[in-house]
ZADO-1210 file (C-alpha; in nm, 4 decimals, padded with zeros to 6 digits):
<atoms>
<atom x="10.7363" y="03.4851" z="13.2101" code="UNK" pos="1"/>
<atom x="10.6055" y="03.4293" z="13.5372" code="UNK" pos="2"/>
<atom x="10.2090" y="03.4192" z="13.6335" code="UNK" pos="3"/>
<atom x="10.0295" y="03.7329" z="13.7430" code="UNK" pos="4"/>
<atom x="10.3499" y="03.8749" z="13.6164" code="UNK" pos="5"/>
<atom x="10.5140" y="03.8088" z="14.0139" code="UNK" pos="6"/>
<atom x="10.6891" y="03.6162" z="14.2019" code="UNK" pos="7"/>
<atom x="10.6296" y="03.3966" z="14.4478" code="UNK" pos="8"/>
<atom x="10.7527" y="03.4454" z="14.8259" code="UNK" pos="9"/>
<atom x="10.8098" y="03.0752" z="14.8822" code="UNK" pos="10"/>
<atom x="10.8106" y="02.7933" z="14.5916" code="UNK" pos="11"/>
<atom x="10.7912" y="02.8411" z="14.2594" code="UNK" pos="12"/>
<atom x="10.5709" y="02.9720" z="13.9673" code="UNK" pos="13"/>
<atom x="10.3582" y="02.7087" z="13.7484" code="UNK" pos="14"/>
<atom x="10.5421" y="02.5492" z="13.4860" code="UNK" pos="15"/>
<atom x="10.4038" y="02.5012" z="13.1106" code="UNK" pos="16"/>
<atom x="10.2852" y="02.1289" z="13.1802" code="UNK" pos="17"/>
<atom x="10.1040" y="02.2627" z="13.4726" code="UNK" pos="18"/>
<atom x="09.8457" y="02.5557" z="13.2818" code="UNK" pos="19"/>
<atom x="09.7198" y="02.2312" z="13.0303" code="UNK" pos="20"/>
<atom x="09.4052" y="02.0226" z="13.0135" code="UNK" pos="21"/>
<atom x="09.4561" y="01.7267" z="13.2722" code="UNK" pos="22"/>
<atom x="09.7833" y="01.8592" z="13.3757" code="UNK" pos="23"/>
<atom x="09.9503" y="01.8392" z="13.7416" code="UNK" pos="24"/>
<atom x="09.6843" y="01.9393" z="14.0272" code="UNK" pos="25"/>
<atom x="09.8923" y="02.2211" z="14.1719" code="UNK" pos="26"/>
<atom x="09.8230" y="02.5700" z="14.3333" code="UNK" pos="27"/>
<atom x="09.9605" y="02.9211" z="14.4418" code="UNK" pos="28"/>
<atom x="09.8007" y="02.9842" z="14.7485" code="UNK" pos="29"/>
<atom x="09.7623" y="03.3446" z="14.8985" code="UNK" pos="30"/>
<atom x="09.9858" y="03.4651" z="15.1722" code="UNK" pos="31"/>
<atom x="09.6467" y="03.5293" z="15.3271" code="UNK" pos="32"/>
<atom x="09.5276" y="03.1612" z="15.3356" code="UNK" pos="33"/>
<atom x="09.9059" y="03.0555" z="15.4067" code="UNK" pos="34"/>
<atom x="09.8801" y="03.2718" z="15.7478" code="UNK" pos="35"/>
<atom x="09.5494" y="03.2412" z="15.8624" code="UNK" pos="36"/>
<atom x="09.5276" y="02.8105" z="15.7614" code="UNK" pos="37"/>
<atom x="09.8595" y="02.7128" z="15.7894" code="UNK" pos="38"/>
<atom x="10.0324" y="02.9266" z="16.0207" code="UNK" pos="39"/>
<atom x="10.3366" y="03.0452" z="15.7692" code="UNK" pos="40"/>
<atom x="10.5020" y="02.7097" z="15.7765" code="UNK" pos="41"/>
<atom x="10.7216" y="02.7053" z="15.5066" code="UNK" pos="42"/>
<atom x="10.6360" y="02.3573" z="15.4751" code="UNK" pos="43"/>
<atom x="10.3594" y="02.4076" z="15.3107" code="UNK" pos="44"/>
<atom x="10.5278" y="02.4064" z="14.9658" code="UNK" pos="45"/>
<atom x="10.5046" y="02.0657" z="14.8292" code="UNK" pos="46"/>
<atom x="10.2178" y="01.9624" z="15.0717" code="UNK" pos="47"/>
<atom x="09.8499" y="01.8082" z="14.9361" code="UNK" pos="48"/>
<atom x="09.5531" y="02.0048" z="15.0008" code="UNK" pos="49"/>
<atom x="09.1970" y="02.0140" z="14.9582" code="UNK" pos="50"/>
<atom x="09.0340" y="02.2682" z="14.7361" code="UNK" pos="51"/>
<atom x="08.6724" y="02.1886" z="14.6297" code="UNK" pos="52"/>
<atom x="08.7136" y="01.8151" z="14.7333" code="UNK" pos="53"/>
<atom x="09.0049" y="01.7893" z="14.5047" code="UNK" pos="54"/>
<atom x="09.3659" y="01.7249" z="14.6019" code="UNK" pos="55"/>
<atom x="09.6449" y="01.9426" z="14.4835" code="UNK" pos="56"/>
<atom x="09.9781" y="02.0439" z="14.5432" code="UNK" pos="57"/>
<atom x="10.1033" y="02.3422" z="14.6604" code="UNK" pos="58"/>
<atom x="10.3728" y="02.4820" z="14.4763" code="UNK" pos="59"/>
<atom x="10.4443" y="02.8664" z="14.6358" code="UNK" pos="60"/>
<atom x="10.2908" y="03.1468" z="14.8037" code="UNK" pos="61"/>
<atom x="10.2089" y="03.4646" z="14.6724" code="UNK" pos="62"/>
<atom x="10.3470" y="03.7963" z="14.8759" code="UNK" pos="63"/>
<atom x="10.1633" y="03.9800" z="15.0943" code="UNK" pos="64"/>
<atom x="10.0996" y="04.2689" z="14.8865" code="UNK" pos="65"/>
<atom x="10.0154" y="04.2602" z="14.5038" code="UNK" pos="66"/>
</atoms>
């Protein structure tokens, strides 16, 4: 089943090694922060970011709309 029960625009949905104790650092980001930080490049999936001083990877990109 996938998270929030949607799917994402771009990338993929978090896998069951990702939602465990000192699993993978990765994120969904918001289409929201995707336009308004990084432009909609659709390079973004896959890419390292900062959140809270920590790095993780982006995996997708939520929709516009919920």
């Amino acid at each position: 089943m996938s998270t929030l029960g949607i799917a994402p625009l771009l990338g993929r949905n978090f896998l069951p090694e990702e939602d465990r104790p000192n699993g993978p650092k990765v994120a969904l980001i918001s289409y929201g922060l995707w336009l308004g930080h990084y432009g909609l490049d659709p390079g973004i999936v896959n890419r390292l970011i900062d959140i809270d001083g920590t790095q993780v990877r982006v995996i997708g990109v939520l929709p516009k709309k919920l």
